[in-house]
RODO-2510 file (C-alpha; in nm, 4 decimals, decimal comma):
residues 447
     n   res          X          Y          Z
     1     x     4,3694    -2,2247     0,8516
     2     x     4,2787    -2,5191     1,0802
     3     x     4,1786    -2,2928     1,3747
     4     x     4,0074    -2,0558     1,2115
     5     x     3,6100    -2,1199     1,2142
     6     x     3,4137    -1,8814     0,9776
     7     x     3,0969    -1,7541     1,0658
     8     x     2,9261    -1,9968     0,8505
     9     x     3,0512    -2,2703     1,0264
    10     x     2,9648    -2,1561     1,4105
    11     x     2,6275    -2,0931     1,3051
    12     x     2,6348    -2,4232     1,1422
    13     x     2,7494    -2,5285     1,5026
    14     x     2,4905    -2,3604     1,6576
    15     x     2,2248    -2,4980     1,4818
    16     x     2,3037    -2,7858     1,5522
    17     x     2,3685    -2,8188     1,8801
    18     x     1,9956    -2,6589     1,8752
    19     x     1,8248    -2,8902     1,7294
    20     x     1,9938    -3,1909     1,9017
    21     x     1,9249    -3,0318     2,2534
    22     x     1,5920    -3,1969     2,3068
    23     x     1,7942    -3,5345     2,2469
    24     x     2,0174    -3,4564     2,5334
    25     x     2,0624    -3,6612     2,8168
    26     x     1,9570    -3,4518     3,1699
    27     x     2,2984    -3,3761     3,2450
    28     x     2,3634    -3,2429     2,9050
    29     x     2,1049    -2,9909     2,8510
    30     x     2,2583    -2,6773     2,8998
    31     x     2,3177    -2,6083     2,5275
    32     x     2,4982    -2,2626     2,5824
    33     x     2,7684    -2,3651     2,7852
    34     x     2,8535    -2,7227     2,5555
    35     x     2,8747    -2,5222     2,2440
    36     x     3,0676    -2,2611     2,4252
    37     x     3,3110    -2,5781     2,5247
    38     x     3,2995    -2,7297     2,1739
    39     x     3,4250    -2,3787     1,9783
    40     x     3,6844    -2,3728     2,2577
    41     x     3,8619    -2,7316     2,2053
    42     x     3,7962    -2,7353     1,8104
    43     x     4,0012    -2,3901     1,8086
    44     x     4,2243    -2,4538     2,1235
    45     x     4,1038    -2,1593     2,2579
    46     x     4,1438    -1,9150     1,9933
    47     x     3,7864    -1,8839     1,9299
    48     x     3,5143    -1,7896     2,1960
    49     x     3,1849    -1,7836     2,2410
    50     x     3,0022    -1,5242     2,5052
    51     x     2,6075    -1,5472     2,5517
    52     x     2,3887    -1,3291     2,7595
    53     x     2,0195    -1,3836     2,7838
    54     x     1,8644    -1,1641     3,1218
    55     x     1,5046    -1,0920     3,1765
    56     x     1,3540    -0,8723     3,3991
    57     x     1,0013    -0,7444     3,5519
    58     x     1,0654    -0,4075     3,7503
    59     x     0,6983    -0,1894     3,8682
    60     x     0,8760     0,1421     4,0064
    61     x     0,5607     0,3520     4,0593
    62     x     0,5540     0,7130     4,2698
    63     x     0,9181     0,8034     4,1004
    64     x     0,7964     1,0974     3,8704
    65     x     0,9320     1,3940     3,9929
    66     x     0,6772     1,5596     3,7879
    67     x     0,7705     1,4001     3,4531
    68     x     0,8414     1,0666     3,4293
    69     x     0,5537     0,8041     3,4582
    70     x     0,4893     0,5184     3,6685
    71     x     0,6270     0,2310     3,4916
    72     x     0,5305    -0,1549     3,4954
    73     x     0,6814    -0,3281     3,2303
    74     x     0,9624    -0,6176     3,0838
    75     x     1,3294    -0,5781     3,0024
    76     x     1,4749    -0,8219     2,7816
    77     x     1,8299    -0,8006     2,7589
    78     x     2,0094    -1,0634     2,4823
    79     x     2,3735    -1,0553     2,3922
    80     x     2,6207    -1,2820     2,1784
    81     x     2,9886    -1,2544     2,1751
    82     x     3,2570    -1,3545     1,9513
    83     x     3,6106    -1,3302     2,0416
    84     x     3,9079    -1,4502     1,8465
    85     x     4,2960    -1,4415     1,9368
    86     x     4,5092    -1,5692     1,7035
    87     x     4,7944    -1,5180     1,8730
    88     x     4,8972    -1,4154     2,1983
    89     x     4,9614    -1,0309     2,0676
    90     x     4,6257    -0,9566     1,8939
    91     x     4,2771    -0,9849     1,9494
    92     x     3,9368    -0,9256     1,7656
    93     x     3,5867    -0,9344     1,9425
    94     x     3,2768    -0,8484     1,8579
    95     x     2,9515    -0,8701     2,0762
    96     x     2,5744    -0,7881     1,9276
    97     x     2,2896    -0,6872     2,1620
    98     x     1,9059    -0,6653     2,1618
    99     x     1,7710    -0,5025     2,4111
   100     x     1,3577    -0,4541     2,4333
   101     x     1,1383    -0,3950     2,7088
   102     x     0,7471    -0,5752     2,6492
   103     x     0,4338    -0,4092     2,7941
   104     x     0,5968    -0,0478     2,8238
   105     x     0,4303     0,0934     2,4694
   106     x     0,4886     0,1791     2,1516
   107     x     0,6608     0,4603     2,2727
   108     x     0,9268     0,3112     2,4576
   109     x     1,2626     0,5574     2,4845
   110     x     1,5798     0,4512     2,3786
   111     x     1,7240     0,4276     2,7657
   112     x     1,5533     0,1082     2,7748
   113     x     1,5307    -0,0249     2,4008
   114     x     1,7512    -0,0709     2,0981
   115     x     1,6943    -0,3929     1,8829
   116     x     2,0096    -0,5656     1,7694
   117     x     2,2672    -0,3212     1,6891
   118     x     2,6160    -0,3100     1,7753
   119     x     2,7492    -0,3307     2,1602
   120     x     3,1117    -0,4156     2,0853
   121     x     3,3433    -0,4191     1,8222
   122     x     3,7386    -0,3301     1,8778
   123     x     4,0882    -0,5214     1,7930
   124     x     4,3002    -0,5099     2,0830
   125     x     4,7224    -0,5556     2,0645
   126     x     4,8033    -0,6856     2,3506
   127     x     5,1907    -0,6927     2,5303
   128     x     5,3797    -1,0161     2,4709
   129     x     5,4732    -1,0507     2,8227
   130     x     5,4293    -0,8283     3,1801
   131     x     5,5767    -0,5522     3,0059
   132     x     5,5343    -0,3868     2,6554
   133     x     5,3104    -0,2063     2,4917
   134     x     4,9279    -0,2530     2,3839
   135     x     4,6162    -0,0624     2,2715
   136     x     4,2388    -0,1125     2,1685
   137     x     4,0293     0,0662     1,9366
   138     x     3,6696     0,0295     1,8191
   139     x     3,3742     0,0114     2,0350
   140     x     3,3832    -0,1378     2,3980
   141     x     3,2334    -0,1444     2,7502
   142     x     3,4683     0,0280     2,9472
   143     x     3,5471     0,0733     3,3610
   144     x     3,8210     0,2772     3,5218
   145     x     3,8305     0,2317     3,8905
   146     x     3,4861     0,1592     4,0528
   147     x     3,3006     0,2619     3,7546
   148     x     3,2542     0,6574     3,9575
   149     x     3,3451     0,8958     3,6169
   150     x     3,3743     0,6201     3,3238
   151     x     3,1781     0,2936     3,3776
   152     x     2,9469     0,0901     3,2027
   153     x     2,5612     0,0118     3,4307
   154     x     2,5234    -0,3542     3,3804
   155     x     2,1771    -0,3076     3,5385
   156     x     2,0528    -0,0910     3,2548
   157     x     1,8915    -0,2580     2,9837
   158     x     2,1274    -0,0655     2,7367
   159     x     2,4512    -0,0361     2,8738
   160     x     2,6544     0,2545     2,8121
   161     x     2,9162     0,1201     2,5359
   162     x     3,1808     0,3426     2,3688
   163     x     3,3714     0,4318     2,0786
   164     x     3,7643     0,4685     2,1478
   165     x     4,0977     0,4900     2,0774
   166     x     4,4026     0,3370     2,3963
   167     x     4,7171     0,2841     2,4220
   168     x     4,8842     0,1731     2,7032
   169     x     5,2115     0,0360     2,8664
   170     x     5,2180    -0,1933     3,1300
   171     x     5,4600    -0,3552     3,3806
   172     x     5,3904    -0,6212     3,6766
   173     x     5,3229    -0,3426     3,9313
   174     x     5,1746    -0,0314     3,6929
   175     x     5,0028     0,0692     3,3741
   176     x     5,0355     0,3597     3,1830
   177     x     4,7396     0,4844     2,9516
   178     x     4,6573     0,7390     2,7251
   179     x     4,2868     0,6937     2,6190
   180     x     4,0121     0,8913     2,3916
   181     x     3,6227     0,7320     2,4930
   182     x     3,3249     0,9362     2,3713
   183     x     2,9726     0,7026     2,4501
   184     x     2,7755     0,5602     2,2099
   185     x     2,4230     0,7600     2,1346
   186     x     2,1196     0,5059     2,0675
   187     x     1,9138     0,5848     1,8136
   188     x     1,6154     0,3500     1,7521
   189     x     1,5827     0,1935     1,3869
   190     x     1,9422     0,3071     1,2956
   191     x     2,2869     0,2115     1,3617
   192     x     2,4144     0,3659     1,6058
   193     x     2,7288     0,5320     1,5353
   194     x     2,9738     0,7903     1,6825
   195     x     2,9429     1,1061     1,8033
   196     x     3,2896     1,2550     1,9085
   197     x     3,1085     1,5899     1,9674
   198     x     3,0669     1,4682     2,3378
   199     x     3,4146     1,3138     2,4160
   200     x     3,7073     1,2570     2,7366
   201     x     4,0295     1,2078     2,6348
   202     x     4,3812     1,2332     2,8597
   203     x     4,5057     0,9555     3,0670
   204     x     4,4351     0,7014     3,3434
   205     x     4,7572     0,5765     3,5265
   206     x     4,7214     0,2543     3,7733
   207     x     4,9838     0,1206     4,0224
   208     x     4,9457    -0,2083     4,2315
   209     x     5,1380    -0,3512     4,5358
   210     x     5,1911     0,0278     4,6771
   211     x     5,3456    -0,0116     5,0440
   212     x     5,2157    -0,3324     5,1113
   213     x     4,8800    -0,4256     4,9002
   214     x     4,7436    -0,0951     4,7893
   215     x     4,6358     0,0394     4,4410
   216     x     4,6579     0,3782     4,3203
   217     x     4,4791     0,5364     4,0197
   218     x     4,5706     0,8571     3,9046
   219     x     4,3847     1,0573     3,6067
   220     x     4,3378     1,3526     3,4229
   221     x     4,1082     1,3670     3,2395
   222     x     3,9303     1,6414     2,9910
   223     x     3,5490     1,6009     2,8908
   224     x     3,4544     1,8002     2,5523
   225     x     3,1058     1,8293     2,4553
   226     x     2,9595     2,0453     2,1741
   227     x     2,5862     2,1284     2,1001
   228     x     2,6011     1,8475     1,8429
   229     x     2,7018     1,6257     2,1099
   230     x     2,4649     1,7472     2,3596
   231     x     2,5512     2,0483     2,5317
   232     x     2,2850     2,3346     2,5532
   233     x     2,4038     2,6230     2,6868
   234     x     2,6083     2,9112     2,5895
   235     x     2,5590     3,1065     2,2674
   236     x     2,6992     2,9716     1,9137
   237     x     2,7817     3,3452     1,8208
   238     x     2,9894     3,4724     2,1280
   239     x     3,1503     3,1348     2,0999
   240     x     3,0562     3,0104     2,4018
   241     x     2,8125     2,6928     2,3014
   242     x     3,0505     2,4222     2,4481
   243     x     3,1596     2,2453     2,7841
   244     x     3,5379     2,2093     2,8304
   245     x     3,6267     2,0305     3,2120
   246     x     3,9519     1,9207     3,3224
   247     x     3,9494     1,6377     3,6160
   248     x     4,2434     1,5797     3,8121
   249     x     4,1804     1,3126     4,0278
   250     x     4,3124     1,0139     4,2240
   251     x     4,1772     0,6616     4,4066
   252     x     4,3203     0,5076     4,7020
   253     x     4,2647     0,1431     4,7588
   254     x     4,3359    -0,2124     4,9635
   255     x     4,3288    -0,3146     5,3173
   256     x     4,3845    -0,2177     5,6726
   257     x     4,3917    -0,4318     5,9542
   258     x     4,2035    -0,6969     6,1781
   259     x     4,0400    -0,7464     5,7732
   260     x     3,9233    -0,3973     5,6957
   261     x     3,9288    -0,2784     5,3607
   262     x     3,8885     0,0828     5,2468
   263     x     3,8577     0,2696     4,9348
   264     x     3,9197     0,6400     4,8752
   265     x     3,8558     0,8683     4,5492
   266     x     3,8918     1,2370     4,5044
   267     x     3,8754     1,5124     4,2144
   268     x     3,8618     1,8570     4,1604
   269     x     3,7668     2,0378     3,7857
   270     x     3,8291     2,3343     3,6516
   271     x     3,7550     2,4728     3,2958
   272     x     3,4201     2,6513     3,1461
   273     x     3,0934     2,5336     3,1282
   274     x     2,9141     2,7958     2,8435
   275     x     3,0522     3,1416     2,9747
   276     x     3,1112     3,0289     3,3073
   277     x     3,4304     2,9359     3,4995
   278     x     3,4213     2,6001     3,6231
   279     x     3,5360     2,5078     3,9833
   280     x     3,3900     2,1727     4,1052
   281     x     3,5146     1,9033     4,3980
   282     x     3,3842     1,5504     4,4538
   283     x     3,5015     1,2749     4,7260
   284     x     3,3933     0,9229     4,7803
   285     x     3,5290     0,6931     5,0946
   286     x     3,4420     0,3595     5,1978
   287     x     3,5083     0,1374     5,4840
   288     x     3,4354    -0,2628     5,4682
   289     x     3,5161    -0,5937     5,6670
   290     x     3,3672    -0,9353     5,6755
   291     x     3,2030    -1,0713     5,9881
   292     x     3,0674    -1,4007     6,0988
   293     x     2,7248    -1,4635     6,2131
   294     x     2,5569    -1,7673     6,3377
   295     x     2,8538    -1,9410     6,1328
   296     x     2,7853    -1,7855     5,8055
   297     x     2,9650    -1,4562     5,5793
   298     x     2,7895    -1,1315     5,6719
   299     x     2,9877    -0,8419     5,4658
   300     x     2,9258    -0,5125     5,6065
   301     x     3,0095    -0,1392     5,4166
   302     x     2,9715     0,2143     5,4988
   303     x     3,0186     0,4551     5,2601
   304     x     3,0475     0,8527     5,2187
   305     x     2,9903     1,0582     4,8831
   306     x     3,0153     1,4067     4,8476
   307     x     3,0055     1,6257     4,4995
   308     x     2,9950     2,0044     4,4463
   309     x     2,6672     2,2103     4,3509
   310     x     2,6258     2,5429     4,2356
   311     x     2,5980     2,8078     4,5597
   312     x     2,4022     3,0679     4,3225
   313     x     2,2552     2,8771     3,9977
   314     x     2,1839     3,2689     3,8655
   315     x     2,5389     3,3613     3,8627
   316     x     2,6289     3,3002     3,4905
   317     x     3,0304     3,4044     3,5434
   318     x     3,0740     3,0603     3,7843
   319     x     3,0165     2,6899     3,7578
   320     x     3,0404     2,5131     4,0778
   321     x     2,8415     2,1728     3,9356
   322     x     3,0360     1,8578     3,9430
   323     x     3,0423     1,7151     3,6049
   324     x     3,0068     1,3287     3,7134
   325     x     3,1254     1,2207     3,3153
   326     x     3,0059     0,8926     3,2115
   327     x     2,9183     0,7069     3,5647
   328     x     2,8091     0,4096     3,6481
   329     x     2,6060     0,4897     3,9052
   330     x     2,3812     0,1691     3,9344
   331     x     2,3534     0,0886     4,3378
   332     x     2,6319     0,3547     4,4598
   333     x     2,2920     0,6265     4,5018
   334     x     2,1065     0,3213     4,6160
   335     x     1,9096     0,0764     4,4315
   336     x     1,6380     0,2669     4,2640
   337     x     1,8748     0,4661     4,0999
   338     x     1,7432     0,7756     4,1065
   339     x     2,0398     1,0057     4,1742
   340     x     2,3768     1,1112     4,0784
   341     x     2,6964     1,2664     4,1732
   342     x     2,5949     1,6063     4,1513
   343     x     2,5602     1,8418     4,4375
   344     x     2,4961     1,5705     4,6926
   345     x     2,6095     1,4629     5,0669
   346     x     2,5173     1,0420     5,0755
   347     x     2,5508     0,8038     5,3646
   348     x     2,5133     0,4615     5,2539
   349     x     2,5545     0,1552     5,4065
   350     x     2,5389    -0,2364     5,2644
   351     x     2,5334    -0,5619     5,4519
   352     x     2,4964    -0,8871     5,2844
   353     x     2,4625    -1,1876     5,4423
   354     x     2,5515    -1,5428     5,2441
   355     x     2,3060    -1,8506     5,3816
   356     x     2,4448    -2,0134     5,1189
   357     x     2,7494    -2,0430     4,8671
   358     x     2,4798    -2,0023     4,6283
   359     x     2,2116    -1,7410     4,7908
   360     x     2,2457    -1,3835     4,9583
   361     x     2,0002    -1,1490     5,1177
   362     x     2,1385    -0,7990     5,0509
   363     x     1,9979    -0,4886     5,2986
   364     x     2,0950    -0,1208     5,1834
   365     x     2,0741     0,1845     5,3460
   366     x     2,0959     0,5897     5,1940
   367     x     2,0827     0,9037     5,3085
   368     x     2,0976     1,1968     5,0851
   369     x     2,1425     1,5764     5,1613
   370     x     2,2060     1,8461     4,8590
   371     x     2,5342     2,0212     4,8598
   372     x     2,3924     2,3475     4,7929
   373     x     2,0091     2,3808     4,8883
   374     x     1,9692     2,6342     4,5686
   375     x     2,1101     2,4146     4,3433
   376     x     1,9261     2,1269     4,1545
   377     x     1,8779     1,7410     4,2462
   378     x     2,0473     1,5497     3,9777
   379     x     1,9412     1,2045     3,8684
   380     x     2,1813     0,9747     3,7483
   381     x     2,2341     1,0690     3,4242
   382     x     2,3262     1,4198     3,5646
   383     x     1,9889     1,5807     3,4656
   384     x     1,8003     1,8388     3,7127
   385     x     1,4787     1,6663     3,8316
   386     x     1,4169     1,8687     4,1078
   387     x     1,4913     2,2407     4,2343
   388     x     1,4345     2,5267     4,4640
   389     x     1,5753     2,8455     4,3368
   390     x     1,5802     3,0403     4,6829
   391     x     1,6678     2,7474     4,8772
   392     x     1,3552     2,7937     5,1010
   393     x     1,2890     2,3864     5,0576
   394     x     1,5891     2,3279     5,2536
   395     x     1,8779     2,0390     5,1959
   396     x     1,7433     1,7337     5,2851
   397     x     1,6366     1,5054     5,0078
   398     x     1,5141     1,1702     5,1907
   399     x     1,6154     0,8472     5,2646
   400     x     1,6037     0,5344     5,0658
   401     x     1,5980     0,1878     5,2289
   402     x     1,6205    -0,1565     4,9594
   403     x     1,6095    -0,5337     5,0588
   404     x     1,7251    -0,7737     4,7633
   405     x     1,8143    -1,1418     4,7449
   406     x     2,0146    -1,3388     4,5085
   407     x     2,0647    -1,6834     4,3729
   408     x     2,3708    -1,8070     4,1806
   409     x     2,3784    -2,1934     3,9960
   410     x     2,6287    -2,2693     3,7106
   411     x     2,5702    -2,0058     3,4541
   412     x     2,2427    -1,9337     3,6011
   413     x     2,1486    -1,6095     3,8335
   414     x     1,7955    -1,4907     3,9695
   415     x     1,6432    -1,2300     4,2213
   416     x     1,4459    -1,0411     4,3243
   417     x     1,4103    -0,6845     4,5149
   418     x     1,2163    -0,3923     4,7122
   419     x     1,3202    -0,0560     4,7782
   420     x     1,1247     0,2356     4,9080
   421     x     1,1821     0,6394     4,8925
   422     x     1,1522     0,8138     5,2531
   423     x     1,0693     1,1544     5,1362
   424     x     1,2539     1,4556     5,3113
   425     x     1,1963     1,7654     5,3956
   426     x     1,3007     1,8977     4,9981
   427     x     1,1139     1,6244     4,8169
   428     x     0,8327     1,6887     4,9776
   429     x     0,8191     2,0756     4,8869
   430     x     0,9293     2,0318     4,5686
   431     x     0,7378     1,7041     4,4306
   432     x     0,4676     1,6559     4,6869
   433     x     0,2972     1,3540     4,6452
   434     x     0,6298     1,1616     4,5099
   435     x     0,7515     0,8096     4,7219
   436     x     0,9669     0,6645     4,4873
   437     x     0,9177     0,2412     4,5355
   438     x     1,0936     0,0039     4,2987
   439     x     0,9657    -0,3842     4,2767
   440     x     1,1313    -0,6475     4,0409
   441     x     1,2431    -1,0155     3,9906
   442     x     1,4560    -1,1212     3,7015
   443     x     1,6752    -1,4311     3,5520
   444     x     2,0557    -1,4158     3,3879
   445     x     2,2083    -1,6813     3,1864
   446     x     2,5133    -1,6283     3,1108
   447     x     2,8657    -1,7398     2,9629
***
């Protein structure tokens, strides 16, 4: 077919393009972006081409909490994309990644490093018009919402990808979806492949232009996970060696007046955790408006988080835990990402002022507080890192304060950041000596 380019001939393309870079005129030397442009006209825009090359230097020293160690090191981060749509109904794509991090060891873990392996890989039907019917299935990065119980963290070197199975119907003003996601395990020098022993599955409903401009989501959602996928409690032989949560759950969202927007999510679980009953809450609520100051954009958030924690962590019979899924939590704990949302109370505030189109200086403020003072502090991967089992450390985790700047040109991003741990009164019994302080600078090209 005329608009069909094999592999063999866009890395024909590639090479090149390449090799006559260096014989580019100035204006002409952003390689990327004119093959990118060439694949797109030769296949009238069946065919596209998606490149991600990010680098990054991060120091975060004082963060061990007893067991992880200060950590100076690299994070390379290189991705290529491939999407095809031969017609307006069906689409392939499939995206490779690399991801290494220099200087760190030989004994890097596989949070931070997987060499080329496969990120994305799914065939999408897509509705002819506004309204029909559609699904995906393969391997994708997937968001619902803000990212709060299913979202892929752009900032880790990884990404959380999954394996799944959608199918959805839309209209102009709603979507209705029925969806099975389980994540992707990385496992160094293999393929990584799935693992439905740790799974969610039920459906995710969205409705836009709700009296006036508003968006609703409503879910409910059911998370599965086996010992083979992960779990660890419970006992194989009374049957009991498995999580089973339901989430019922709903988000609010658009704007109020004089230009104030405002956000609003809220769930409650039930099910068993091992041979416990599970009864968990969580709420989230945001406020946000754009100001002026000495004549340029200054946008200005404040935030409240809440999830549930256990009020007696020895009582086997109940679970009280909020099971936070598969969040992306990057920035929404602040931006050393060190916790979750699990049995937590967090203020946050962000204001970011534009000097430019191009560059922002970004302050952020937390304040964190643990539900239940005899429950654990959760990181944000939802493991314990931290606990006092009578309470007597009290319920105030600390403060976290982070300054960060960034600078946008073409396909082009860089920045750099600070942010500093203000110990309270429960990090300091429980991991004296630990001020958590995160340092790094890195560079994006992308397309």
């Amino acid at each position: 077919m005329k608009h069909f380019i094999t592999v063999k001939v866009v890395v024909c393309a590639i090479s090149a393009l390449w090799f006559a870079g260096a014989r580019l005129k100035a204006q002409d030397w952003d390689v990327g972006s004119r093959l990118a442009e060439y694949i797109d006209t030769e296949t009238e825009g069946k065919l596209k081409l998606g490149v991600e090359q990010r680098v990054r230097f991060e120091s975060r020293t004082g963060t061990n909490f007893g067991k992880d160690p200060d950590i100076e090191t690299a994070l390379v981060r290189t991705r290529i994309s491939l999407t095809y749509q031969p017609f307006k109904w069906l689409k392939f794509s499939g995206m490779a990644q690399d991801s290494r991090a220099p200087w760190y060891g030989a004994n890097a873990p596989n949070t931070i490093r997987d060499p080329i392996d496969l990120q994305e890989g799914y065939i999408e039907v897509l509705p002819e018009g506004k309204t029909g019917f559609g699904m995906t299935a393969g391997r994708m990065m997937l968001n619902y919402g803000e990212g709060r119980l299913i979202g892929t963290p752009q900032w880790s070197n990884l990404s959380r990808t999954y394996d799944n199975g959608r199918a959805y119907y839309t209209t102009p003003r709603a979507r209705f979806e029925v969806l099975m996601v389980s994540p992707v395990k990385v496992i160094i020098g293999e393929f990584n492949h799935p693992d439905l022993g740790d799974r969610v599955w039920g459906t995710y409903d969205t409705f836009a232009d709700v009296l006036g401009k508003n968006s609703v989501d409503v879910y409910l959602l059911r998370h599965d996970q086996n010992r083979p996928g992960g779990f660890t409690g419970g006992s194989k032989a009374a049957g009991t060696d498995r999580l089973g949560v339901n989430t019922l759950g709903f988000r609010l969202a658009g704007p109020l007046v004089e230009g104030v927007k405002y956000s609003v999510e809220g769930a409650a679980q039930n099910g068993t955790v091992g041979p416990a009953q599970h009864r968990a809450e969580a709420w989230f609520s945001s406020f946000s408006r754009r100001w002026t100051a000495v004549g340029k954009p200054l946008d200005v958030s404040g935030e409240y988080k809440f999830a549930s924690g256990a009020r007696n962590p020895q009582d086997t019979s109940l679970s009280r835990t909020f099971d936070q899924l598969y969040a992306a939590n990057h920035d929404k704990f602040g931006h050393e990402d060190l916790f979750g949302w699990r049995n937590i109370h967090n203020l946050r505030s962000v204001a970011t002022y534009g000097l430019t189109k191009s560059f922002a200086v970004n302050f952020m403020y937390n304040n964190f507080w643990l539900a239940s003072a005899r429950d654990s502090l959760y990181n944000g991967s939802g493991k314990s890192i931290a606990t006092s089992a009578n309470g007597s450390a009290g319920r105030h985790v600390g403060q976290e304060t982070d300054v960060f700047v960034t600078f946008k040109w073409r396909h082009f991003q860089t920045g750099a950041g600070y942010g500093y741990v203000y110990p309270g009164t429960f990090l300091l019994k429980t991991t004296p000596g630990v001020a958590p302080t995160y340092v790094y600078i890195f560079h994006t090209y992308s397309l």
